[in-house]
C-alpha positions in Angstrom: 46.6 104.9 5.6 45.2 104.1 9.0 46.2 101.5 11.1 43.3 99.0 13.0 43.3 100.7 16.7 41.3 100.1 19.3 37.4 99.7 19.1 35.3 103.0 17.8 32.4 102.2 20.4 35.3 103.0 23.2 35.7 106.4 25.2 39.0 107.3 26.9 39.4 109.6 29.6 43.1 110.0 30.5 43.1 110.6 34.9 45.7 109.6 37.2 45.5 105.7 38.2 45.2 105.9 41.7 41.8 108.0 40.9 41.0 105.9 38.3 41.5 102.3 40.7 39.2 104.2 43.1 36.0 105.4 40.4 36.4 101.5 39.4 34.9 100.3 42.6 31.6 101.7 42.1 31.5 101.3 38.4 28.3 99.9 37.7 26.6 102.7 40.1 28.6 105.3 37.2 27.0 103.1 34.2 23.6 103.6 35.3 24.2 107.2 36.0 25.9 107.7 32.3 23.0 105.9 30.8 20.5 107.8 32.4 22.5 111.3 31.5 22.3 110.1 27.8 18.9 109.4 28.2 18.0 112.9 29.4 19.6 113.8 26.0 17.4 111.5 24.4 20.8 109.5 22.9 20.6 106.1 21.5 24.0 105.4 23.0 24.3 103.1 26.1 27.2 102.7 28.4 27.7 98.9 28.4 31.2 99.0 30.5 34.0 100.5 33.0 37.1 99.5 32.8 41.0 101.0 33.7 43.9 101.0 31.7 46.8 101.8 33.0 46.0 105.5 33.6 42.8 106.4 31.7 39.3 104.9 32.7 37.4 103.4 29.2 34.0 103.5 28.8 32.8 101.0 26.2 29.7 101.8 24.7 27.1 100.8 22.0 27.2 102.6 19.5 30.3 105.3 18.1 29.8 108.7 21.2 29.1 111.7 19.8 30.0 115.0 20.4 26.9 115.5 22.7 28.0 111.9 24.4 31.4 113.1 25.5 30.1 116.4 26.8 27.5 114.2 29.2 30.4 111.5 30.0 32.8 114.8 31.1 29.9 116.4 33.0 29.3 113.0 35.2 33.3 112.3 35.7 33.8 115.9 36.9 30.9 115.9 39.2 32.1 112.4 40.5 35.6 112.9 41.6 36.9 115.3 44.4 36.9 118.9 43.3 40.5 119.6 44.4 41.3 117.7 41.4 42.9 119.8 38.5 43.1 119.4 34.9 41.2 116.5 34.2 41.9 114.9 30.3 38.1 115.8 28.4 36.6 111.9 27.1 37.7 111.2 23.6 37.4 108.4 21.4 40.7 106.4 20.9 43.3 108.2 18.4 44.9 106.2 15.5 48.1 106.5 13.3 47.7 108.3 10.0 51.1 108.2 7.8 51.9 110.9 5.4 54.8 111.3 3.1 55.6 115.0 2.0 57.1 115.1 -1.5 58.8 118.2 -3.7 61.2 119.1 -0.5 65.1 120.2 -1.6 67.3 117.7 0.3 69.8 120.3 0.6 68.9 123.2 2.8 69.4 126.2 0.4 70.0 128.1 3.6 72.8 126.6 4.9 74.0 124.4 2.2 73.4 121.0 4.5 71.2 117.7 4.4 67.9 118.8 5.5 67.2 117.5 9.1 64.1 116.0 10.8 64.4 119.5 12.9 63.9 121.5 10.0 61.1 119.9 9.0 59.5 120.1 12.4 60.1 123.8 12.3 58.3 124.2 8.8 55.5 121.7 10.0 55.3 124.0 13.0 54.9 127.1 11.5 52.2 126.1 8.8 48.8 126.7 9.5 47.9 123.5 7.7 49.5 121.3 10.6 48.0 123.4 13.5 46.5 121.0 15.8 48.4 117.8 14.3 50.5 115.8 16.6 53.5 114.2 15.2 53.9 110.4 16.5 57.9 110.7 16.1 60.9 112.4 14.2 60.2 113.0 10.4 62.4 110.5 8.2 64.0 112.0 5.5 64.6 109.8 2.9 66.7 110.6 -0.4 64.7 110.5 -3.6 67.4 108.2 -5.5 71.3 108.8 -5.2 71.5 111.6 -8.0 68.7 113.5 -6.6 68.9 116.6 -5.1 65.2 115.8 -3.5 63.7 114.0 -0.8 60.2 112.6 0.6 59.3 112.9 4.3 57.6 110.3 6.2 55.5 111.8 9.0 53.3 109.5 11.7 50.5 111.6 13.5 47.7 110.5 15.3 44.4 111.3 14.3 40.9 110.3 15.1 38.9 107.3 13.8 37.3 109.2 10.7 40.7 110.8 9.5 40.4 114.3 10.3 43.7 115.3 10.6 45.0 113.6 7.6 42.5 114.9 5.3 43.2 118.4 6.6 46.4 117.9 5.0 46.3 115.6 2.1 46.8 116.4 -1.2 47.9 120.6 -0.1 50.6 122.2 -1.0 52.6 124.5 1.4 55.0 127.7 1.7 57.9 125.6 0.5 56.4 124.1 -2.8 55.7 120.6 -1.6 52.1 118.3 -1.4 51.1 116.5 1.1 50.5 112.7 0.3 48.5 109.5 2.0 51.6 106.5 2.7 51.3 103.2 3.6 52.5 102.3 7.8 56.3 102.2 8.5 57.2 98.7 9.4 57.8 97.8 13.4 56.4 100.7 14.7 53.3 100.5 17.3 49.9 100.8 15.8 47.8 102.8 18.4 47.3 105.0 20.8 45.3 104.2 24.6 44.5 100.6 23.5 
């Protein structure tokens, strides 16, 4: 499951806010220079609005960017600020929470004879292939099947894009340690979104 984030026709690009208050001032000169970049790329998208959050400058937009979109939006914000600045965030679209639950995991670690801990579970998330590029929200909970078992389910939170990549890279596989991968509803109380 996905939770309701922040609108789809937004683009984020993360930048320190004292850079960001200062691109602001000029912002409708940087729409009509983003519109007329996607129109050299014959796009159908149009930059509608600048505004800052915090520390990332949002771009609101007609339509859903593409791939090409960003690339144009990156290309204008890195030509538009001073060039002694570093390691400026690439534009994205706002990231959402997926929530998994891994099932078929030992409780006991046959290792060392002990609970299985949200550590060891990072550690085997880490060194799967399957979870390369996947971003954990928070700690894994490790919850206890029903009091006789001897298995547990893991909840994992990661954020993930507005189509689901990331979760659909994983659902439904199985992994080095005999477990699957499942969709799960949100955890209660938790925050919903990412750069909203």
């Amino acid at each position: 499951m996905t939770t309701k984030g922040p609108s789809k026709k937004q683009v984020i690009i993360p930048i320190n806010n004292i850079i960001a208050k200062e691109f602001i001032k000029n912002s409708s000169l940087h729409i009509a220079n983003i519109n007329c970049a996607f129109k050299t790329i014959k796009s159908n998208t149009i930059a509608d609005f600048i505004c800052v959050d915090s520390k990332e400058i949002i771009i609101t937009t007609n339509n859903i960017s593409s791939g090409s979109n960003l690339q144009e939006i990156e290309k204008y914000i890195k030509n538009s600020l001073p060039s002694d600045i570093e390691n400026i965030s690439l534009p994205r679209l706002p990231q959402l929470k997926s929530y998994l639950k891994i099932v078929g995991i030992s409780y006991i670690s046959k290792k060392t004879n002990n609970w299985i801990s949200s550590d060891n579970i990072k550690n085997i998330l880490k060194n799967n292939y399957l979870f390369n590029d996947i971003v954990l929200i928070s700690k894994p909970c490790i919850i206890k099947v029903s009091p006789k078992s001897d298995m547990a389910i893991i909840w994992i939170d990661i954020w993930d894009m507005q189509n689901r990549t990331n979760a659909k890279k994983v659902i439904n596989w199985r992994f080095n340690i005999g477990a699957i991968v499942w969709d799960a509803n949100m955890n209660p109380g938790i925050l919903q979104y990412k750069n909203c």
